[in-house]
Steps between C-alpha positions, in 0.01 A plus 500: 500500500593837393661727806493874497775742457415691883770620670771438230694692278737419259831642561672389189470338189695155447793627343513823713666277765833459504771372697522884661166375636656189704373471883171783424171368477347546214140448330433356142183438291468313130477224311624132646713405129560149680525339816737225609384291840846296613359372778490692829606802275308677229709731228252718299579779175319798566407683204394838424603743233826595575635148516526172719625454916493167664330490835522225741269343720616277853246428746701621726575838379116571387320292739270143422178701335702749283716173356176289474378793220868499328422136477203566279704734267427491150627679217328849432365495851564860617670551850595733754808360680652691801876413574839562589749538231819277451831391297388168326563250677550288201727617163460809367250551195674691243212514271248666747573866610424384826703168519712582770208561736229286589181629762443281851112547532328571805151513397279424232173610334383373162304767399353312164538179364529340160388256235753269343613739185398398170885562427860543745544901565866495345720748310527315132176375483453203249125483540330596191446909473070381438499385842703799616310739391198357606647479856659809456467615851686220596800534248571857625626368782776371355816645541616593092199639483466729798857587413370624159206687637714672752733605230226633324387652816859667514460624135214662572616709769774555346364646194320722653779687736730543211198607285389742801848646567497580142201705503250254361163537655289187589165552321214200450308534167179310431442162449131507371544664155414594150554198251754558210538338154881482454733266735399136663099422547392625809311398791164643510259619809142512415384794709166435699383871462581572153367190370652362161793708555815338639826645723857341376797430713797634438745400264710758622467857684621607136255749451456619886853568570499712165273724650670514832761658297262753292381561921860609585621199721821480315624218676248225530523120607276180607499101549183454291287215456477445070291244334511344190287263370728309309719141476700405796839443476792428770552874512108601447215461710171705439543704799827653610688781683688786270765736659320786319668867476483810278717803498464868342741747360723150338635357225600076451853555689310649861302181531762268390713684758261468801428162408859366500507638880242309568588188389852565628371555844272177509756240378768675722280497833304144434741313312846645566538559130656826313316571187773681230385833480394639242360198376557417127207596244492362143227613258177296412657399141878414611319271765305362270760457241769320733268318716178462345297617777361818649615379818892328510608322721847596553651214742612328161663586144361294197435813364276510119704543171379637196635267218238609208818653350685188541279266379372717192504269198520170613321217361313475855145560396393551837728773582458652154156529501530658828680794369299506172232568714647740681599349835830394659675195586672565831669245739612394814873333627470200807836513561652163554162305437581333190516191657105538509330181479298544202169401669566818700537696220146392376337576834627861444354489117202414660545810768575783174156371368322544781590871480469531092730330306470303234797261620872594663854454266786412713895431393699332765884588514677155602823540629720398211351810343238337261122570505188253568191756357141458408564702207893439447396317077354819432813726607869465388748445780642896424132592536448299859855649605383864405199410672686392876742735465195771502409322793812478710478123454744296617549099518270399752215745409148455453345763268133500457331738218167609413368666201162706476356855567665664730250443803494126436896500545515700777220331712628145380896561566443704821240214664772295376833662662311490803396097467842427464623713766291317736623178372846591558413658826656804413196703705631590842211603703737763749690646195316791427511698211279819381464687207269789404345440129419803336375670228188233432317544176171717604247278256530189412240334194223255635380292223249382664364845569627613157636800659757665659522470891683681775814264641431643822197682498380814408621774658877439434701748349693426176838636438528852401717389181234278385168651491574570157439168384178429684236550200763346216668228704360456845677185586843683537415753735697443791338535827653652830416192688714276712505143658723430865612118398638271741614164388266460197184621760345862364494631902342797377395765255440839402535832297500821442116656456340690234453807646363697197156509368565458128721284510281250737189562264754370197580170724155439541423561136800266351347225776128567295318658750263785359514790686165424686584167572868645678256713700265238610775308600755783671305811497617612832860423451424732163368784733730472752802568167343808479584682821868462516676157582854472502717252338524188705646122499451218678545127580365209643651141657314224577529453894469133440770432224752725700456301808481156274860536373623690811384183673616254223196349458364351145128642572362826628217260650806413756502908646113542450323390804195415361569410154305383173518233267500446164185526403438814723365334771534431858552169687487574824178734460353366176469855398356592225179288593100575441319747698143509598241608312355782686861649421439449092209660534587809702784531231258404234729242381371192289698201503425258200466097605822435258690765666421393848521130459878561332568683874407234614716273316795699617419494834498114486800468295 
């Protein structure tokens, strides 16, 4: 039976004791992690947040009763133990911060007790993340993960003193607001007194803090709640936390600048490491160009090569009609993997068509010099040695090529670097290394939408030298936009704003909205460019990535308390679920039988 708390107070948490604690009384509370009876003499692992301390219980130290309850100990049972702290009396445990101390207990109250776990609270876990989650109150207790969501804690709090010092003012926006058309599909919130009209959560403060800045709070910051109604991925979920901030009277290098102190100060004070100041930038095309992503990683080389030139000519129709089409034919070096078992070498065909491509060439080097290629009848051997001499090939190499548009290369040889990187285990979770890309295109063409769309979104400010271009060639104006990258994760974005009225209505008009519709959708953002707003920049992080890789963890669900799965849904909760129908009909909601009985379906799955 449960005892009550009267009387007691904790007076330190289990690691707080230490061996400058030894002959003071002292009084505990947690978790029992396990308990050991050796006859006459009961060792218990008290657990709480901060870590583990071994009590022990004698009858003769804690009397008969108080040993008759340690003798009904079972794990999770929470305890209050009163006792006298002491060396260990047995060897030291180097792997607890408390191993050189064990507590003598006096008295005992078990303040709750516990079912049998439906799996062992242990750092590591190898239970299956369903059951986890579904449990999830139970898998915060273990230690990794209260160490991650203290960190995150610690970010946090961080963030906002630098942010603070620097003049940044802490300022909550909305969360129930106007739906727009451009970006991710939002959630909608049908609205019980306007009926058929319907709130939307935030994608981002985007358009908020842009009018803190028209309202003269020239320094503005918040950790927002954003939703996005969109696929999950390891570093997704539909609901998440953004380090959010906006600053007037700037240009790109202010925000880059304040941002680098930031992240200097974080992985100095939490992790011990010195982030190289200033941290490298590279533009949106060289990044592109060398590494076939928006996003490098940086932690390895097998940098792209453009070998069009190279190749130009050949009998290799696949690579020729590649170029007579317009594209390139680009390619990668694995240094010192052409010893690649071929059946390898298919599984990573099989990976460059998963991302667009019609098939992967390769040409091994062996290590008398000679070549082993999927292409080598078609090429002379002065055309395969021009070709891994452009790529700094050497006996022992592993060159892999593809040959299409440009996007189909880049996204097929930069998932590709990285597949092989992993293979080779070149990714080192602690080395960390940034980069700032730049100078993003501001529209990119949606063929499904047959239409231009902003990159970012709509309000971003393209680059004074390129406005030129934007009615005759609108997919080369640059945009003054930038990415903070850390180990092929985008941490964060942002840019520098439109600030002036004609040149905001021209975005809107090269995105096709008619004038009307551009008011419908951001009529008082329009009004609010009439009465004077500076020029302003900003940038957002994702609180949950940051803390993911800070943490080196493969998930963001691993720093998120309460976190979704893949389909959007929650285990523990079984949100999103049905609701009654007296609420449908106050929101004058209709829900058709197929639509219901499919939530249904997904609540059984």
């Amino acid at each position: 039976m449960a005892e009550s708390m009267r009387g007691l107070k904790r007076s330190h948490r289990c690691t707080e004791v230490s061996a400058a604690n030894i002959g003071q009384d002292v009084t505990v509370m947690g978790w029992v992690q396990k308990s050991r009876n050796k006859g006459g003499i009961i060792f218990v692992d008290l657990r709480d947040r901060s870590g583990i301390l071994q009590i022990i219980f004698e009858e003769n130290d804690c009397g008969a009763e108080n040993f008759a309850k340690a003798e009904k100990l079972r794990s999770e049972f929470v305890i209050a133990v009163t006792g006298r702290v002491e060396a260990r009396s047995g060897a030291a445990n180097e792997n607890l911060a408390t191993g050189a101390i064990e507590v003598r207990a006096a008295s005992l109250r078990i303040l709750a007790e516990s079912e049998t776990p439906p799996f062992p609270i242990e750092e590591h876990s190898r239970t299956k993340e369903e059951l986890r989650l579904k449990y999830r109150y139970l898998d915060l207790r273990r230690p990794d993960i209260q160490r991650n969501l203290i960190l995150r804690s610690r970010i946090a709090i961080l963030t906002r003193q630098f942010l603070a010092d620097e003049g940044f003012l802490e300022i909550e926006t909305p969360t129930l607001i106007k739906s727009t058309p451009e970006g991710a599909r939002d959630y909608l919130v049908p609205s019980r007194v306007h009926p058929g009209s319907f709130y939307a959560l935030p994608q981002s403060p985007q358009i908020f803090k842009q009018l803190l800045m028209c309202s003269g709070y020239d320094r503005y910051f918040q950790l927002a709640r954003c939703y996005r109604d969109e696929d999950l991925r390891a570093d997704r979920q539909p609901e998440f936390t953004q380090i959010d901030m906006e600053l007037s009277f700037v240009d790109v290098d202010d925000v880059l600048d304040v941002n680098e102190r930031l992240l200097y100060k974080l992985f100095k004070e939490l992790l011990g490491v010195e982030i190289p100041q200033p941290i490298p930038r590279m533009t949106w095309q060289e990044a592109m160009d060398r590494f076939g992503s928006d996003k490098p990683d940086l932690r390895f080389g097998m940098e792209l090569v453009n070998v069009s030139e190279v190749v130009r000519g050949c009998d290799f129709a696949v690579f020729q009609g590649a170029l007579e089409k317009g594209g390139t034919v680009r390619g990668i070096n694995a240094k010192g993997q052409a010893g690649m078992p071929r059946k390898k070498i298919d599984a990573l065909v099989e990976h460059a068509k998963g991302y667009g491509a019609k098939g992967l060439a390769w040409l091994s080097i062996q290590a008398d010099g000679s070549y082993k290629s999927s292409f080598a009848k078609f090429f002379t051997e002065e055309q395969l040695r021009a070709l891994a001499e452009a790529m700094d090939g050497e006996p022992g190499d592993l060159l892999l090529f593809a040959a299409d548009c440009n996007k189909v290369v880049w996204d097929v040889l930069g998932s590709l670097r990285l597949e092989l990187a992993n293979q080779l285990g070149l990714l080192k979770k602690d080395d960390f290394k940034f980069l700032w890309v730049t100078e993003f295109p501001l529209l990119e063409y949606s063929e499904e939408q047959g239409r231009f769309v902003a990159m970012h979104h709509p309000f971003t400010m393209p680059m004074e030298e390129d406005w030129h271009l934007i009615d005759s060639d609108p997919g080369a104006v640059r945009a003054k936009a930038y990415d903070i990258v850390l180990n092929g994760t985008e941490l964060g974005g942002g840019s520098v704003r439109i600030h002036q009225n004609d040149i905001q209505e021209k975005m809107f008009e090269v995105l096709g909205f008619t004038p009307e519709q551009a008011q419908e959708q951001f009529g008082f953002l329009l009004t609010a460019f009439k009465y004077g707003v500076p020029p302003h920049a900003g940038l957002a992080y994702g609180l949950d990535r940051v803390a993911m890789l800070m943490a080196g963890c493969d998930s963001i669900r691993e720093v998120i308390a309460f976190p979704k799965v893949k389909d959007a849904s929650c285990l523990m909760c079984e949100a999103p679920s049905p609701v009654d129908e007296k609420q449908l009909v106050e929101l004058g909601i209709e829900v058709s039988e197929g639509e219901a009985a499919q939530g249904a379906d997904a609540q059984d799955e």
